[in-house]
Kinemage of the C-alpha trace (Angstrom):
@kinemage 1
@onewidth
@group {chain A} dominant
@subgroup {mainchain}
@vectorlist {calphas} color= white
{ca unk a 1} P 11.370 94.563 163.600
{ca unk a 2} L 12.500 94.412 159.922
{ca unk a 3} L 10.228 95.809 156.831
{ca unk a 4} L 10.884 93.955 153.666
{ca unk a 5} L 9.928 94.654 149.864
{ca unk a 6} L 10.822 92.881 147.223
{ca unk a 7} L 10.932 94.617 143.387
{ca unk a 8} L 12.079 92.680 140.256
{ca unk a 9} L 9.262 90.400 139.157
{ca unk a 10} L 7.152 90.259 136.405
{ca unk a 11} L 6.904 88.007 133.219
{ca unk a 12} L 9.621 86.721 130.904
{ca unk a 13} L 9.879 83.687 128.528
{ca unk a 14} L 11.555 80.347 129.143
{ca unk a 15} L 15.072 80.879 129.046
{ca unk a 16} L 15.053 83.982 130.019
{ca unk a 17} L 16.502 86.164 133.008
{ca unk a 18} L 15.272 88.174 135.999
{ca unk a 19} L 16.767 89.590 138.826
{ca unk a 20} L 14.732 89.974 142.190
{ca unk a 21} L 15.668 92.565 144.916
{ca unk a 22} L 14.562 92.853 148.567
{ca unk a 23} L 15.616 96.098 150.789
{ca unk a 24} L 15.543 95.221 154.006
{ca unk a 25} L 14.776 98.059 156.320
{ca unk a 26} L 14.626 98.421 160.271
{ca unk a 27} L 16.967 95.849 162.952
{ca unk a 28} L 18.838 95.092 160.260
{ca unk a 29} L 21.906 94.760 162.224
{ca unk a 30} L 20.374 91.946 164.078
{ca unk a 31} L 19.829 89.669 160.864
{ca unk a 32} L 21.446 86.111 160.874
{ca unk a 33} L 20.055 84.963 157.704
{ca unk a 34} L 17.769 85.804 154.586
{ca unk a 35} L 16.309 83.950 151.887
{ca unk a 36} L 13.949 83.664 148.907
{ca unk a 37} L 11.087 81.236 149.428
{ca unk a 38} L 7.945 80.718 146.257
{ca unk a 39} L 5.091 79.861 146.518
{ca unk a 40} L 2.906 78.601 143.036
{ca unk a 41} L -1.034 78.133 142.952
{ca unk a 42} L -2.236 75.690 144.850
{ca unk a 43} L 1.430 74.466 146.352
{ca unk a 44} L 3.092 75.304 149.658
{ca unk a 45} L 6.073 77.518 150.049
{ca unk a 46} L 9.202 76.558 149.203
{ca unk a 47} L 12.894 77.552 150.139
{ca unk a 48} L 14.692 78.840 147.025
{ca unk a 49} L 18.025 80.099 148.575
{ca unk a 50} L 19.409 81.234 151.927
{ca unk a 51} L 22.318 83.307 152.281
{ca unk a 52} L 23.561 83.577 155.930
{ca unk a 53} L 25.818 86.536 157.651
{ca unk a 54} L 28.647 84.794 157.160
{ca unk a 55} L 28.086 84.289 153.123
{ca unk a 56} L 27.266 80.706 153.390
{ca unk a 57} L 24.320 79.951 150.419
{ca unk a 58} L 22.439 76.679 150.199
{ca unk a 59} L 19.737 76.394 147.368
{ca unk a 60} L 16.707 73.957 146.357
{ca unk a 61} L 17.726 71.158 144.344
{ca unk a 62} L 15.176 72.782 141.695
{ca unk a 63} L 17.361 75.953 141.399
{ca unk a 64} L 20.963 74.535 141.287
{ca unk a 65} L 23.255 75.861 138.621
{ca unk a 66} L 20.590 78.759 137.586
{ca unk a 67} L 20.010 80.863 140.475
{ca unk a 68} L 21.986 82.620 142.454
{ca unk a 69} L 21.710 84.424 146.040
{ca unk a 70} L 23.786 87.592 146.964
{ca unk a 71} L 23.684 90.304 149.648
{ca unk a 72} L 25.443 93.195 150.134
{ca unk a 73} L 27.764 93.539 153.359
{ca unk a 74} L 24.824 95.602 155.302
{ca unk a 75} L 21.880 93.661 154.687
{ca unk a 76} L 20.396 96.631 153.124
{ca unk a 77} L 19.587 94.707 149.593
{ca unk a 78} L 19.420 90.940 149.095
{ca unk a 79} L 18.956 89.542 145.327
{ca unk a 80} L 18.128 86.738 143.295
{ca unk a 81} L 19.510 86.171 139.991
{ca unk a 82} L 17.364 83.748 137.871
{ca unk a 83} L 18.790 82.435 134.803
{ca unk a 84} L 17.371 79.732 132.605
{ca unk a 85} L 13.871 80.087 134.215
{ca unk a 86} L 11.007 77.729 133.458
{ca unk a 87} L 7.967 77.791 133.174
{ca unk a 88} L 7.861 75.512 136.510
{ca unk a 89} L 9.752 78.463 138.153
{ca unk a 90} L 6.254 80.804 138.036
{ca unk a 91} L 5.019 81.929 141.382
{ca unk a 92} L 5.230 84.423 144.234
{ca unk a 93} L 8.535 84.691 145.403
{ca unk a 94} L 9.059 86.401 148.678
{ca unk a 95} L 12.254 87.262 150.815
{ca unk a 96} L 12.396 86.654 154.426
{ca unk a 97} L 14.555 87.387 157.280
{ca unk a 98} L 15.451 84.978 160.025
{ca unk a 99} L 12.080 83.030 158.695
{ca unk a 100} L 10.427 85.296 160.730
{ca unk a 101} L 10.121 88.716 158.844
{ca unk a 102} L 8.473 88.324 155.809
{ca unk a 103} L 8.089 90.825 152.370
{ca unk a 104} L 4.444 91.036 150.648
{ca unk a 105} L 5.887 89.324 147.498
{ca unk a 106} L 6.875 89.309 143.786
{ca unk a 107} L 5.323 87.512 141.327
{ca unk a 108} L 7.265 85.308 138.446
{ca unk a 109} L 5.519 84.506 135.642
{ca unk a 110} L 7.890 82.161 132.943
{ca unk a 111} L 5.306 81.892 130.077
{ca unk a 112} L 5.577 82.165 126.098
């Protein structure tokens, strides 16, 4: 089993920065990949970013050029830099491990 939480969110104005974090906690060791999914009112969930093991990232098209996905080397902490956010970029963001462990969520709220 793995326990996630993610930390970070909360509301900032177009343009503007935040930087998610999810400590991962449990079988760590036994982690091939994590990412940050979102999910907006009334949408489905969506992959943001994946970072594997081996430090391989892929991110939505969306997200390109103003996110970015780290980890550090134990899979204790995995973040999510957000840069240039929009207002399109409001939801629940949630980190997830091996798409089967799941945190309770963050919310993102890009508003002036």
């Amino acid at each position: 089993q793995v326990q996630l939480v993610e930390s970070g969110g909360g509301l900032v104005q177009p343009g503007g920065s935040l930087r998610l974090s999810c400590a991962a906690s449990g079988s760590i060791f036994s982690i091939n990949a994590m990412g940050w999914y979102r999910q907006a009112p009334g949408k489905q969930r969506e992959m943001v970013a994946i970072i594997t093991r081996g430090g391989s990232t892929n991110y939505a098209d969306s997200v390109k050029g103003r996110f970015t996905i780290s980890r550090n080397n134990a899979w204790k902490t995995m973040y999510l830099q957000m840069n240039t956010l929009k207002p399109e970029d409001t939801a629940v963001y949630y980190c997830a491990a091996d798409g089967r462990f799941w945190g309770q969520g963050t919310q993102v709220t890009v508003s002036s």
